[in-house]
Each structure stands twice: as C-alpha cells, then as structure tokens.
PyMOL Python script that loads the backbone (N, CA, C, O; Angstrom):
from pymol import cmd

cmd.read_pdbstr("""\
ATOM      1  N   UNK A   1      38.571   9.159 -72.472  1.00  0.00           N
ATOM      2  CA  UNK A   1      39.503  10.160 -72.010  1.00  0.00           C
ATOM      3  C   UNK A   1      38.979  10.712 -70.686  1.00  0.00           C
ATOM      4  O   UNK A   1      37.812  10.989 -70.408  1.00  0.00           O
ATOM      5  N   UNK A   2      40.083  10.818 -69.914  1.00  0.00           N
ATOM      6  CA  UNK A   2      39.698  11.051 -68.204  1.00  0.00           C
ATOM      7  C   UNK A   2      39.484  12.715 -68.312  1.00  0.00           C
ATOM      8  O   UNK A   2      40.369  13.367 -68.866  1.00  0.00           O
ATOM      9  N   UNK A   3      38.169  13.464 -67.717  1.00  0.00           N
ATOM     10  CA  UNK A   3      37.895  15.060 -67.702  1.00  0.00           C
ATOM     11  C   UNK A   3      38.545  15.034 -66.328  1.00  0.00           C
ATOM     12  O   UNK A   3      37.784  14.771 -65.397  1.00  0.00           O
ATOM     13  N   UNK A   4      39.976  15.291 -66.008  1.00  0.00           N
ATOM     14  CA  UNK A   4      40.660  16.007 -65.061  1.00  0.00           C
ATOM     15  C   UNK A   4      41.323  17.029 -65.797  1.00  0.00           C
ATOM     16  O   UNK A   4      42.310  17.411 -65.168  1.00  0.00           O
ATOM     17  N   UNK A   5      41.192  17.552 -66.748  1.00  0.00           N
ATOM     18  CA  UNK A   5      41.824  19.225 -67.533  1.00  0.00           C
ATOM     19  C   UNK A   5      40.471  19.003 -68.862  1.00  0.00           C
ATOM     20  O   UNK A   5      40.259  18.364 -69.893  1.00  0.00           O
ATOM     21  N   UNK A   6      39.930  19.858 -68.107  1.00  0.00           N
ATOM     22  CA  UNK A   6      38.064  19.894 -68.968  1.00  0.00           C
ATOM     23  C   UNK A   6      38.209  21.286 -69.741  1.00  0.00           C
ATOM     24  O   UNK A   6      37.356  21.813 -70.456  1.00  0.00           O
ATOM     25  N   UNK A   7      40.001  21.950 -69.308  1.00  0.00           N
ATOM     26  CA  UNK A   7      40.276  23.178 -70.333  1.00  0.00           C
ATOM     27  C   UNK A   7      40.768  22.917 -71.685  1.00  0.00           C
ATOM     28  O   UNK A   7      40.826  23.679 -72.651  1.00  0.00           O
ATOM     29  N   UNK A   8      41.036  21.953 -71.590  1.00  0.00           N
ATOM     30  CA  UNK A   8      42.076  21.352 -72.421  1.00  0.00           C
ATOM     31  C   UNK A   8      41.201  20.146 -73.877  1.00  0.00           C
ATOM     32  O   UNK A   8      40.931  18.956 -73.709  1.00  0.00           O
ATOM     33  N   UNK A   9      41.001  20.791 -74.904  1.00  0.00           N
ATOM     34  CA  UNK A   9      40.519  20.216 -75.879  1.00  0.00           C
ATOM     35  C   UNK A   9      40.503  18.926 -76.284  1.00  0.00           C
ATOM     36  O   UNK A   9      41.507  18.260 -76.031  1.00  0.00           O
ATOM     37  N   UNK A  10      39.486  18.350 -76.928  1.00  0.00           N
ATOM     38  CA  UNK A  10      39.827  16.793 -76.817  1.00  0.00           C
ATOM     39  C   UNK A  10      40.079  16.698 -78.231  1.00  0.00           C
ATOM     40  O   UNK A  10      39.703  17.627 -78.946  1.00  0.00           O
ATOM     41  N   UNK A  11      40.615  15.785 -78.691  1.00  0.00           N
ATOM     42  CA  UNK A  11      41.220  15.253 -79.973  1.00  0.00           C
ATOM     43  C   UNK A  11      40.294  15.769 -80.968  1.00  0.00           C
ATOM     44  O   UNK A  11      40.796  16.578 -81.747  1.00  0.00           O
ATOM     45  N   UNK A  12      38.854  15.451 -81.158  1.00  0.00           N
ATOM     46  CA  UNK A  12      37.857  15.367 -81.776  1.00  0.00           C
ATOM     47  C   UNK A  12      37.668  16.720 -81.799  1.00  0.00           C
ATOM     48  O   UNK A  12      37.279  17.079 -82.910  1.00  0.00           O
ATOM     49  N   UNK A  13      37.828  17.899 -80.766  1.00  0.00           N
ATOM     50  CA  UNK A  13      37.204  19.067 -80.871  1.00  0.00           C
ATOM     51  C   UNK A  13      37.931  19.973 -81.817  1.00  0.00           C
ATOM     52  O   UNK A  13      37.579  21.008 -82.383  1.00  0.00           O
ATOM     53  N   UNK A  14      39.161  19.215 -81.828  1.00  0.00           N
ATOM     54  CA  UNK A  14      40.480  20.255 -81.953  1.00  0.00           C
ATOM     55  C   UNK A  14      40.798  19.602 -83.885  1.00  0.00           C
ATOM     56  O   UNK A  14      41.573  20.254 -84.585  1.00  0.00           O
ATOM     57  N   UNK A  15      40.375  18.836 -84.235  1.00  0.00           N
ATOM     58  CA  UNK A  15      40.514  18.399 -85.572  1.00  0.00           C
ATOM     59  C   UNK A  15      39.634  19.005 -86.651  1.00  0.00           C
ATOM     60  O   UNK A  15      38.575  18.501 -87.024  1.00  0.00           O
ATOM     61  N   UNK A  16      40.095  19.990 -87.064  1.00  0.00           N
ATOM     62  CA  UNK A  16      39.405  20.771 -88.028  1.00  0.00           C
ATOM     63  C   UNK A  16      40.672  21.175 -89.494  1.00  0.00           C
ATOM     64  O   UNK A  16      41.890  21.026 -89.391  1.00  0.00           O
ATOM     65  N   UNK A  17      40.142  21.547 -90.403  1.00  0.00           N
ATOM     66  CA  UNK A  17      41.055  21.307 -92.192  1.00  0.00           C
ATOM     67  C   UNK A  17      42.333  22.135 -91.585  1.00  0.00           C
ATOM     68  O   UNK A  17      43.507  21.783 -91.689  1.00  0.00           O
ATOM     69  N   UNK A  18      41.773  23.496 -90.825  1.00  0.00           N
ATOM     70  CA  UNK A  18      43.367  24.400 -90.481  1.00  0.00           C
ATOM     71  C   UNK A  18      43.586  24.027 -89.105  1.00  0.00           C
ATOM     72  O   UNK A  18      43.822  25.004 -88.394  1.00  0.00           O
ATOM     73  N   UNK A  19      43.581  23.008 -88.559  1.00  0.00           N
ATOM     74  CA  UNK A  19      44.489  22.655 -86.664  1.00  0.00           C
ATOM     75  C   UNK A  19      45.051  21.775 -87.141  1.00  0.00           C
ATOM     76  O   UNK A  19      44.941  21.525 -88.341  1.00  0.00           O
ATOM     77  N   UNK A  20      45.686  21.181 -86.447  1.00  0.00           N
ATOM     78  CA  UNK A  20      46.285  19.986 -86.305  1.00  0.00           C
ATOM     79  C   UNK A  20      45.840  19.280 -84.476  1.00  0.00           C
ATOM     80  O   UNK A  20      45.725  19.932 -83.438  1.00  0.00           O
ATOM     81  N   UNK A  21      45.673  17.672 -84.700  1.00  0.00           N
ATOM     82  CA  UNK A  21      45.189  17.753 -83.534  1.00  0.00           C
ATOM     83  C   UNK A  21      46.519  17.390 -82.229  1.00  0.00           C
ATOM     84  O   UNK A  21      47.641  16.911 -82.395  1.00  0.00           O
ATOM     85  N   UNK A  22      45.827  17.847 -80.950  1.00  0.00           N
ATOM     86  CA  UNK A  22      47.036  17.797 -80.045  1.00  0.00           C
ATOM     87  C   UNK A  22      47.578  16.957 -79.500  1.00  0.00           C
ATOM     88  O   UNK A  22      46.732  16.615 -78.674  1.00  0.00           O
ATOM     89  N   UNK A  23      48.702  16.135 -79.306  1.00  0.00           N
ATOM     90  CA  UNK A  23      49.095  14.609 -79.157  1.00  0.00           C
ATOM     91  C   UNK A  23      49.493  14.882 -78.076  1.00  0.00           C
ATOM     92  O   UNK A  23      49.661  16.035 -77.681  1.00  0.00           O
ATOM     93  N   UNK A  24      49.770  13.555 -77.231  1.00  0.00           N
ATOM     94  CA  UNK A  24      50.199  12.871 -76.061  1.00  0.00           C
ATOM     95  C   UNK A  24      51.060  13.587 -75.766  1.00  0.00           C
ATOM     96  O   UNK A  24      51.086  14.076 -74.637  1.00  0.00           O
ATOM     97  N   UNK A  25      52.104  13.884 -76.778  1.00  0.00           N
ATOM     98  CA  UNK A  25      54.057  13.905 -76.614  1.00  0.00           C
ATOM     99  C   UNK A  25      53.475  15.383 -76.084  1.00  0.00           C
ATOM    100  O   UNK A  25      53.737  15.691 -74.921  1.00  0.00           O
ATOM    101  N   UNK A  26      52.590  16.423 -77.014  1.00  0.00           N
ATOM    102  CA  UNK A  26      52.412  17.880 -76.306  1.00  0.00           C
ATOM    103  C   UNK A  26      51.777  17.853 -75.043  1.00  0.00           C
ATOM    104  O   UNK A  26      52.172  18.546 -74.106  1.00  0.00           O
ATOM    105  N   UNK A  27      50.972  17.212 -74.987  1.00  0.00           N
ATOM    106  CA  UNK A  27      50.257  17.598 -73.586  1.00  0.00           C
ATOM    107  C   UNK A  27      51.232  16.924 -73.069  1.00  0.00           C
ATOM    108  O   UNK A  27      51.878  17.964 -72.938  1.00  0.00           O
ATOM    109  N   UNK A  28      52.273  15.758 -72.453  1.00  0.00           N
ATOM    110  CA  UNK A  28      52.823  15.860 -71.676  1.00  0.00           C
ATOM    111  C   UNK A  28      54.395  16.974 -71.556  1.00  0.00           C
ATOM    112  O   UNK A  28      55.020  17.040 -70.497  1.00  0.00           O
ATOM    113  N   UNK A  29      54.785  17.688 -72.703  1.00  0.00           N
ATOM    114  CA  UNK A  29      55.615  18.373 -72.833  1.00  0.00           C
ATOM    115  C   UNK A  29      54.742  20.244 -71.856  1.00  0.00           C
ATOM    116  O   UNK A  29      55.275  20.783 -70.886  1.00  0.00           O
ATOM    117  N   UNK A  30      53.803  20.609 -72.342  1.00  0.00           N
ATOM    118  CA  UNK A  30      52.806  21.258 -71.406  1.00  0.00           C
ATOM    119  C   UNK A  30      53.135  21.083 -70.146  1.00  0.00           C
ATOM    120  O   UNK A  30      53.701  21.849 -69.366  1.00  0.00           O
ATOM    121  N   UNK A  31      52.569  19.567 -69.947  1.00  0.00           N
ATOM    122  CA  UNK A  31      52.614  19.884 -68.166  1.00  0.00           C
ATOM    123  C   UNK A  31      53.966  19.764 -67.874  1.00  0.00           C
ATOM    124  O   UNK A  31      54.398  20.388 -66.905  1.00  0.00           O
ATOM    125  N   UNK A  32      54.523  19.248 -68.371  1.00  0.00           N
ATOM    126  CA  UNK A  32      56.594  19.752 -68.359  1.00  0.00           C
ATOM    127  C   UNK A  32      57.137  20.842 -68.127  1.00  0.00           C
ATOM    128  O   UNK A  32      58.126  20.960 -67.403  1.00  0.00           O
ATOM    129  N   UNK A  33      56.657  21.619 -68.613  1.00  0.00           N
ATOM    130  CA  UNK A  33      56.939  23.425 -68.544  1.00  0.00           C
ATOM    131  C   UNK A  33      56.191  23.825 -67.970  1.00  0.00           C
ATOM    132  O   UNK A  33      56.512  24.927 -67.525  1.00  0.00           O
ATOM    133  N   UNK A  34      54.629  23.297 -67.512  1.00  0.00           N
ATOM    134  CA  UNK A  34      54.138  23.793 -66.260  1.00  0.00           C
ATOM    135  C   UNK A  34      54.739  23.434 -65.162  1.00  0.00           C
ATOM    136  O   UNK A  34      54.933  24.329 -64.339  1.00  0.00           O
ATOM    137  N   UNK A  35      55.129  22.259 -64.886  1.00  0.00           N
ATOM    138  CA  UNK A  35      55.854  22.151 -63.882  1.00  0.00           C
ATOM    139  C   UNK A  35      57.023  22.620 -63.253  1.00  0.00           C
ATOM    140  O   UNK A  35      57.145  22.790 -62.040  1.00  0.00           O
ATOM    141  N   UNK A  36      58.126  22.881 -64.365  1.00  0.00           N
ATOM    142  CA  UNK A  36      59.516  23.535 -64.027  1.00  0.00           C
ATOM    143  C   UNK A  36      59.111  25.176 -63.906  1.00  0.00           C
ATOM    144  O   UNK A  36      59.876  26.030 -63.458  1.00  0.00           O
ATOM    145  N   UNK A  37      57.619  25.451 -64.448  1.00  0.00           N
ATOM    146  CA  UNK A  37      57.424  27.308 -64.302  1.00  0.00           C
ATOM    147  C   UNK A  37      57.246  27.287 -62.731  1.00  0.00           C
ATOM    148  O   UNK A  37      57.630  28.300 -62.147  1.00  0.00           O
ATOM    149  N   UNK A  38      56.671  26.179 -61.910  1.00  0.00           N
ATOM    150  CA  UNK A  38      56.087  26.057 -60.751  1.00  0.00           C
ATOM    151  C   UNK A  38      57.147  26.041 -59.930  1.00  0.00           C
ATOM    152  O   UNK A  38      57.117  26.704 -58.894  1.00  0.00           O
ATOM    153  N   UNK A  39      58.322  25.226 -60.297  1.00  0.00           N
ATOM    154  CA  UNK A  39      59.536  24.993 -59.547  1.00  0.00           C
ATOM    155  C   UNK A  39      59.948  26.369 -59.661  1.00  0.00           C
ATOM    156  O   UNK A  39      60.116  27.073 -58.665  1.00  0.00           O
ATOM    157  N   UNK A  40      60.130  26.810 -60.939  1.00  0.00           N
ATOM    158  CA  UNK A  40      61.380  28.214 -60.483  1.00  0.00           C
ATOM    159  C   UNK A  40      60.534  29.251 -60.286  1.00  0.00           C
ATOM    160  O   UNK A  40      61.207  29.951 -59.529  1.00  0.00           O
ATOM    161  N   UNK A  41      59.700  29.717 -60.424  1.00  0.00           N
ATOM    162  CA  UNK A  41      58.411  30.196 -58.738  1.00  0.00           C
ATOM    163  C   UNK A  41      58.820  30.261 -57.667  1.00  0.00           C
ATOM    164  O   UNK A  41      59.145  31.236 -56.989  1.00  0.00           O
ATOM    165  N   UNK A  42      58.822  28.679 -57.362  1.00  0.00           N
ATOM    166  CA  UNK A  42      58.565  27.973 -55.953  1.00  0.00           C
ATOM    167  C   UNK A  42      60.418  28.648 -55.119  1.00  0.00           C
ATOM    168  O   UNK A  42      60.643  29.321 -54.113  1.00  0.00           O
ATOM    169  N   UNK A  43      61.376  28.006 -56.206  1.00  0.00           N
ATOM    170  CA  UNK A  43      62.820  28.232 -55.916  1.00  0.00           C
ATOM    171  C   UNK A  43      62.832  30.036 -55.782  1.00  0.00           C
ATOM    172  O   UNK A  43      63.042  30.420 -54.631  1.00  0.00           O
ATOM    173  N   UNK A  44      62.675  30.901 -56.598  1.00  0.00           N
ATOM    174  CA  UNK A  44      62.793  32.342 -56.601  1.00  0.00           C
ATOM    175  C   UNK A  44      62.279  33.127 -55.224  1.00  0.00           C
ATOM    176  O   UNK A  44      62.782  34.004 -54.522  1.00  0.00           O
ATOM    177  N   UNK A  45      60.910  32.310 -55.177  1.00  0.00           N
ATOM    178  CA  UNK A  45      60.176  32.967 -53.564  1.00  0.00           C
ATOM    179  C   UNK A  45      60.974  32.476 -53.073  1.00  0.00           C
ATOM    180  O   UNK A  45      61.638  33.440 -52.692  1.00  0.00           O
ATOM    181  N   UNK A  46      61.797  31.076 -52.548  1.00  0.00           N
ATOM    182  CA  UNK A  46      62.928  30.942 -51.507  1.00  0.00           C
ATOM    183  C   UNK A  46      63.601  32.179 -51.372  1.00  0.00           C
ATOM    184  O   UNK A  46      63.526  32.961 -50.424  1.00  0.00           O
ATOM    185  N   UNK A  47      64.594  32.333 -52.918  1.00  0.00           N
ATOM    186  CA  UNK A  47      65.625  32.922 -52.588  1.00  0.00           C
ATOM    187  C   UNK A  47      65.148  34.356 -52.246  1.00  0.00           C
ATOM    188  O   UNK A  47      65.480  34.621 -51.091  1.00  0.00           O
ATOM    189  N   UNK A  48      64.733  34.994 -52.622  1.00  0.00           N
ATOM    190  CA  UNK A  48      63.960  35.878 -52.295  1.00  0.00           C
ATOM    191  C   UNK A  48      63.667  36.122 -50.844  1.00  0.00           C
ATOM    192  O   UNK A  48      64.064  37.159 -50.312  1.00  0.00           O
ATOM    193  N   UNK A  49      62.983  35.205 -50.171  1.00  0.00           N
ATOM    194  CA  UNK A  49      62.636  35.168 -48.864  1.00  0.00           C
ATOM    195  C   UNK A  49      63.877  35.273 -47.616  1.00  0.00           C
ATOM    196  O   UNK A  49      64.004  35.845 -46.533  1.00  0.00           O
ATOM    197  N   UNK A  50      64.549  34.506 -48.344  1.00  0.00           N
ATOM    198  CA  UNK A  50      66.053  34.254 -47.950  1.00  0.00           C
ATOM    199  C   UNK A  50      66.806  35.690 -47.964  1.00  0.00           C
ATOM    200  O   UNK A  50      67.355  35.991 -46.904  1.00  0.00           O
ATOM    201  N   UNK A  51      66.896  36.587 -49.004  1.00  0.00           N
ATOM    202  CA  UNK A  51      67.605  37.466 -49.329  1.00  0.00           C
ATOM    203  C   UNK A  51      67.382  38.503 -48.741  1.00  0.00           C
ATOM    204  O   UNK A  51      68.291  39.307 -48.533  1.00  0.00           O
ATOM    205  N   UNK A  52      65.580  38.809 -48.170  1.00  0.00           N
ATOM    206  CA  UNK A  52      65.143  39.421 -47.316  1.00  0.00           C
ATOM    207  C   UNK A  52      65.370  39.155 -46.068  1.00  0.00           C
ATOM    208  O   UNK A  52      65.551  40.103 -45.304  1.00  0.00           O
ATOM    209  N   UNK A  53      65.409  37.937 -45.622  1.00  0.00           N
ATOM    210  CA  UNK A  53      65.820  37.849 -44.430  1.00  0.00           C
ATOM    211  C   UNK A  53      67.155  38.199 -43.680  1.00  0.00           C
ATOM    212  O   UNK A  53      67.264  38.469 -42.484  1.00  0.00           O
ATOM    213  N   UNK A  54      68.337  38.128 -44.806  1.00  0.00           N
ATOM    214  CA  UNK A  54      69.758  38.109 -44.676  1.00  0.00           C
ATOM    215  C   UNK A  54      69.633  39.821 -44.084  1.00  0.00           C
ATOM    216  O   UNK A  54      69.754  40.217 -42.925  1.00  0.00           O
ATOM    217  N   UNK A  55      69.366  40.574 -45.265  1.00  0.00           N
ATOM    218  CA  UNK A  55      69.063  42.056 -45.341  1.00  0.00           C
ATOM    219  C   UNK A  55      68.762  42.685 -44.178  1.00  0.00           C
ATOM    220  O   UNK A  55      69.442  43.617 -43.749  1.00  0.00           O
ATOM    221  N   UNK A  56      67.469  42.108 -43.440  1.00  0.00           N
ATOM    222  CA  UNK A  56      66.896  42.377 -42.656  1.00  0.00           C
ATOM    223  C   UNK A  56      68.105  42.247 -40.963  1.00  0.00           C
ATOM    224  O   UNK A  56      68.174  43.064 -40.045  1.00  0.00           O
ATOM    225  N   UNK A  57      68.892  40.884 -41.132  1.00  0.00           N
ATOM    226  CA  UNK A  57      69.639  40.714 -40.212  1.00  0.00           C
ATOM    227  C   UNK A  57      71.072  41.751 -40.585  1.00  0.00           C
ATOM    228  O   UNK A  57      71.603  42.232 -39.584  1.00  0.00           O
ATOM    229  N   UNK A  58      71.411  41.942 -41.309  1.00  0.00           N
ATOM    230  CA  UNK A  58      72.419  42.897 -41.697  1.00  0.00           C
ATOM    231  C   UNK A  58      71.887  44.518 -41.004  1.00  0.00           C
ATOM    232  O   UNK A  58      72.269  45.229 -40.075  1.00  0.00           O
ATOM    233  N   UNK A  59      71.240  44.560 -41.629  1.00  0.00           N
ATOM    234  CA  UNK A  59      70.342  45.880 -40.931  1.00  0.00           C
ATOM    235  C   UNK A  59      70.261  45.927 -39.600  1.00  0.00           C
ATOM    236  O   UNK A  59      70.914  46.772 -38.988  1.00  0.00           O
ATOM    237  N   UNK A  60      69.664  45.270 -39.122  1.00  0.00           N
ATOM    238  CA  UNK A  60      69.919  45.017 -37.800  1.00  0.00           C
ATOM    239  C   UNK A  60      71.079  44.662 -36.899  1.00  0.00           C
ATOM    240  O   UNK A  60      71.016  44.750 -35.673  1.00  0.00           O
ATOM    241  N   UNK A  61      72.454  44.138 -37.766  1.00  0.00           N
ATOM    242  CA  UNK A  61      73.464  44.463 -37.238  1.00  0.00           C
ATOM    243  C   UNK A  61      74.110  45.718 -37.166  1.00  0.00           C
ATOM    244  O   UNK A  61      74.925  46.051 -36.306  1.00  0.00           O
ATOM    245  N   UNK A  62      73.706  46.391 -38.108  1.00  0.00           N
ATOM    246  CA  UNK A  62      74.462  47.532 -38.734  1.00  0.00           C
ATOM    247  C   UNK A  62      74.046  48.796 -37.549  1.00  0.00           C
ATOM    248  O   UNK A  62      74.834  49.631 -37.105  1.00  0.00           O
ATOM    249  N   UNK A  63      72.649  48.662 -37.215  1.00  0.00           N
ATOM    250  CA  UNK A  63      72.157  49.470 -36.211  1.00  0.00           C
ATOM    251  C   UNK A  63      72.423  49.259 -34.442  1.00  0.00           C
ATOM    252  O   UNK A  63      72.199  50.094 -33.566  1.00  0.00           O
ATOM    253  N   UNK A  64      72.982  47.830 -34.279  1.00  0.00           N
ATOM    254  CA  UNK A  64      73.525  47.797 -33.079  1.00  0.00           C
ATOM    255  C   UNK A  64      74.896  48.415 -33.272  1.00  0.00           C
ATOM    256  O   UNK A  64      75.325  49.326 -32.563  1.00  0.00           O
ATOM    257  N   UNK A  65      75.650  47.777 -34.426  1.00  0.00           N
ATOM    258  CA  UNK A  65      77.173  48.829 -34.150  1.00  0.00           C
ATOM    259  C   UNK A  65      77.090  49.969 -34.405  1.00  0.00           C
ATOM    260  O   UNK A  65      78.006  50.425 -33.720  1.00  0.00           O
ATOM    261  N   UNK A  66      76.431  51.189 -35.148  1.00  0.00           N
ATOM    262  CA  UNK A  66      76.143  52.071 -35.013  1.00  0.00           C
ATOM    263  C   UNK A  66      75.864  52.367 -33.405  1.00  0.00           C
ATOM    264  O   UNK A  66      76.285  53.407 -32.898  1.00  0.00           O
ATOM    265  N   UNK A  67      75.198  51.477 -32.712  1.00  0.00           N
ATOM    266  CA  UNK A  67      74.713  52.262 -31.431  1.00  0.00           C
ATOM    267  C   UNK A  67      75.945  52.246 -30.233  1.00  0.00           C
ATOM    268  O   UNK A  67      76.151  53.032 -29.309  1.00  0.00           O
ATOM    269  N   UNK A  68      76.663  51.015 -30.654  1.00  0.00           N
ATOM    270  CA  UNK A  68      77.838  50.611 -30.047  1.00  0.00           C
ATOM    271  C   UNK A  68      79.087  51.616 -29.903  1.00  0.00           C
ATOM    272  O   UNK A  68      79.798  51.882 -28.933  1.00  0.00           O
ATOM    273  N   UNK A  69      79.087  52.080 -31.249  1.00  0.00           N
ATOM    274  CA  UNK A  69      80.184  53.189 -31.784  1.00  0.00           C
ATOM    275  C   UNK A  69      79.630  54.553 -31.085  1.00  0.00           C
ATOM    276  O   UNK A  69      80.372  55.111 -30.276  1.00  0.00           O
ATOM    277  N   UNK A  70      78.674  54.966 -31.298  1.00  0.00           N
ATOM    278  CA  UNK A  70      77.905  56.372 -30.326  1.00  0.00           C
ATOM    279  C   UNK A  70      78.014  55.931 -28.908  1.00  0.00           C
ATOM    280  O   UNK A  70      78.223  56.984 -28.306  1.00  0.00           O
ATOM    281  N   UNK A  71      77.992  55.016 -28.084  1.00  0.00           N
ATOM    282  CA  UNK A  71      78.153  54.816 -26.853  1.00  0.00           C
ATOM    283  C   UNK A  71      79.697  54.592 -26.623  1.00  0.00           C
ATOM    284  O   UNK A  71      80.164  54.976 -25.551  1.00  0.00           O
ATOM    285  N   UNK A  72      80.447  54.053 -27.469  1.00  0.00           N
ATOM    286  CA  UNK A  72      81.994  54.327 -27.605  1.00  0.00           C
ATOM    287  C   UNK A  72      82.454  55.471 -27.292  1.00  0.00           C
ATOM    288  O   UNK A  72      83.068  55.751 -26.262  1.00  0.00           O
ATOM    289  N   UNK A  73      82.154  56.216 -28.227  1.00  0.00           N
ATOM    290  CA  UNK A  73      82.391  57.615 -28.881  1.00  0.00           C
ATOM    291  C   UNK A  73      81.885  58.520 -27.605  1.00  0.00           C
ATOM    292  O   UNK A  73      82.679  59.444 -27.428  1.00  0.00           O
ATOM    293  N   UNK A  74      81.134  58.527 -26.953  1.00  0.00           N
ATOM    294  CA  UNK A  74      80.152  59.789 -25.905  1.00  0.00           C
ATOM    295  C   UNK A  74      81.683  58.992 -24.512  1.00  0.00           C
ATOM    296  O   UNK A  74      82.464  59.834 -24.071  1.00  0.00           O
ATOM    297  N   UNK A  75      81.870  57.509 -24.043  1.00  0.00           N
ATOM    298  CA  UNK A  75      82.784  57.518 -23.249  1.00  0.00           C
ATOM    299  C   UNK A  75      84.167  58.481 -23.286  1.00  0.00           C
ATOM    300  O   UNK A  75      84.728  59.154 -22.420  1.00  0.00           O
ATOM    301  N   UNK A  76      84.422  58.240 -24.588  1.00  0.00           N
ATOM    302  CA  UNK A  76      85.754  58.350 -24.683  1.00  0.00           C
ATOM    303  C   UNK A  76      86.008  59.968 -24.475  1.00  0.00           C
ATOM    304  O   UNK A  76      86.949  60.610 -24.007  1.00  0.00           O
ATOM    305  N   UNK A  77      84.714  60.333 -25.048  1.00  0.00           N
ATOM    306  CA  UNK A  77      84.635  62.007 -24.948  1.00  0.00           C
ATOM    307  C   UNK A  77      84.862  62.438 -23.292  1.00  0.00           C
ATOM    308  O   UNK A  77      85.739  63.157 -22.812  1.00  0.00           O
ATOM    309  N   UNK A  78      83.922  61.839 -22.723  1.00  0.00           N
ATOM    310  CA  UNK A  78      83.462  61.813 -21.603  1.00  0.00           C
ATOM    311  C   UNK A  78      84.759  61.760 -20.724  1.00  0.00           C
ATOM    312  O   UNK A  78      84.998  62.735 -20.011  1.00  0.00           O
ATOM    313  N   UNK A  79      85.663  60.628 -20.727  1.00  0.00           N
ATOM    314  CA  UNK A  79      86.389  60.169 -20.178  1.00  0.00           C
ATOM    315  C   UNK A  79      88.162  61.478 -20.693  1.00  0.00           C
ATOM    316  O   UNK A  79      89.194  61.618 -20.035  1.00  0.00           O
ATOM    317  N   UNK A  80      87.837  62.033 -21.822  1.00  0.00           N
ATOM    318  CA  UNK A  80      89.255  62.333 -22.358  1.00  0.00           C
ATOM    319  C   UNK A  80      89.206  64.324 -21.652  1.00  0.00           C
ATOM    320  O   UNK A  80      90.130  65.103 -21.417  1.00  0.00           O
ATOM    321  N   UNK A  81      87.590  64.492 -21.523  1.00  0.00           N
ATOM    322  CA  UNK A  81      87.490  65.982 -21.033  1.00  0.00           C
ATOM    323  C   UNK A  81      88.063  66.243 -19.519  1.00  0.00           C
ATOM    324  O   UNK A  81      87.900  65.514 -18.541  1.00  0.00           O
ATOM    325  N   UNK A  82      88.738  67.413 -19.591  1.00  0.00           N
ATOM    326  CA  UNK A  82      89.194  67.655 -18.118  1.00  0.00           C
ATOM    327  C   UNK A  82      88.134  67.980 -17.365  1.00  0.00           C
ATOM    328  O   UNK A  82      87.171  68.662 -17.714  1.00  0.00           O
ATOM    329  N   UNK A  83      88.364  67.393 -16.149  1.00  0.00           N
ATOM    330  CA  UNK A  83      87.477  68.594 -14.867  1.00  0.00           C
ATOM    331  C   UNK A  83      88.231  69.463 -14.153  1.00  0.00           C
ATOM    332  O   UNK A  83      89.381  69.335 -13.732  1.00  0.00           O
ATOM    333  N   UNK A  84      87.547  70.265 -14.071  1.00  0.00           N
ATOM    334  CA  UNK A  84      87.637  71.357 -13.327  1.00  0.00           C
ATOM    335  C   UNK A  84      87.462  71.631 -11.939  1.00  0.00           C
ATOM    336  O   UNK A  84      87.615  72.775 -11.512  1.00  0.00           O
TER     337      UNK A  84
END
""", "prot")
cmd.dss("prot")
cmd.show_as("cartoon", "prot")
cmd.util.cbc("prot")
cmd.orient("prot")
C-alpha cells in the first residue's frame, strides 16, 4: 500500500472485534466528497468575488450620478435665479 495519505489507516490497523475495516469503494467515495467540498469552495469564492465586484461597480455608479444630479441641480438653480 502506497503512504501518500499516512492519515488514513491501513486495513490491518483498523481491523479490530468492534470496527469494521475500511474498503476501496469508501476511501474512494471520501476523496469524492473531498473533492466536490473543494469545488463548491472553489465555485462560492467566485461568486462571491464576482458579487463584490458587481457591488463595488454599482456603488461607484451610483456616486457619479449622484454627483451628476448635484451639478445638474446647482445649474439649473443657477441658471433659473434672476439678476439684478
């Protein structure tokens, strides 16, 4: 047996009157669900990253038309007051 998972019990260690020992079909079902935990991780930080970024550009639109509308707004004032 190859020691690349030296966490992971070997047949012989794990066979005692109350275990049962751990077969092929589990350890590859294990790294099965380690793997898809890794994917939707991997996928969540996307969206995530993504969702922040959107946010971040929204925000930043939101504060140019805000500034757009106050420079609107001060003309029109500007422009609608009589002189004297």
């Amino acid at each position: 047996m190859s020691e690349d998972r030296k966490d992971t019990p070997t047949i012989d260690a794990v066979s005692s009157p109350d275990t049962q020992p751990i077969t092929g079909a589990q350890e590859q079902f294990t790294a099965a669900v380690d793997e898809l935990l890794d994917q939707l991780q991997h996928k969540f930080e996307t969206v995530s990253r993504e969702m922040f970024g959107k946010l971040d550009d929204m925000t930043r639109r939101l504060d140019e038309l805000e500034a757009s509308l106050t420079v609107t707004a001060d003309t029109a004032t500007t422009a609608s007051s009589p002189t004297k």
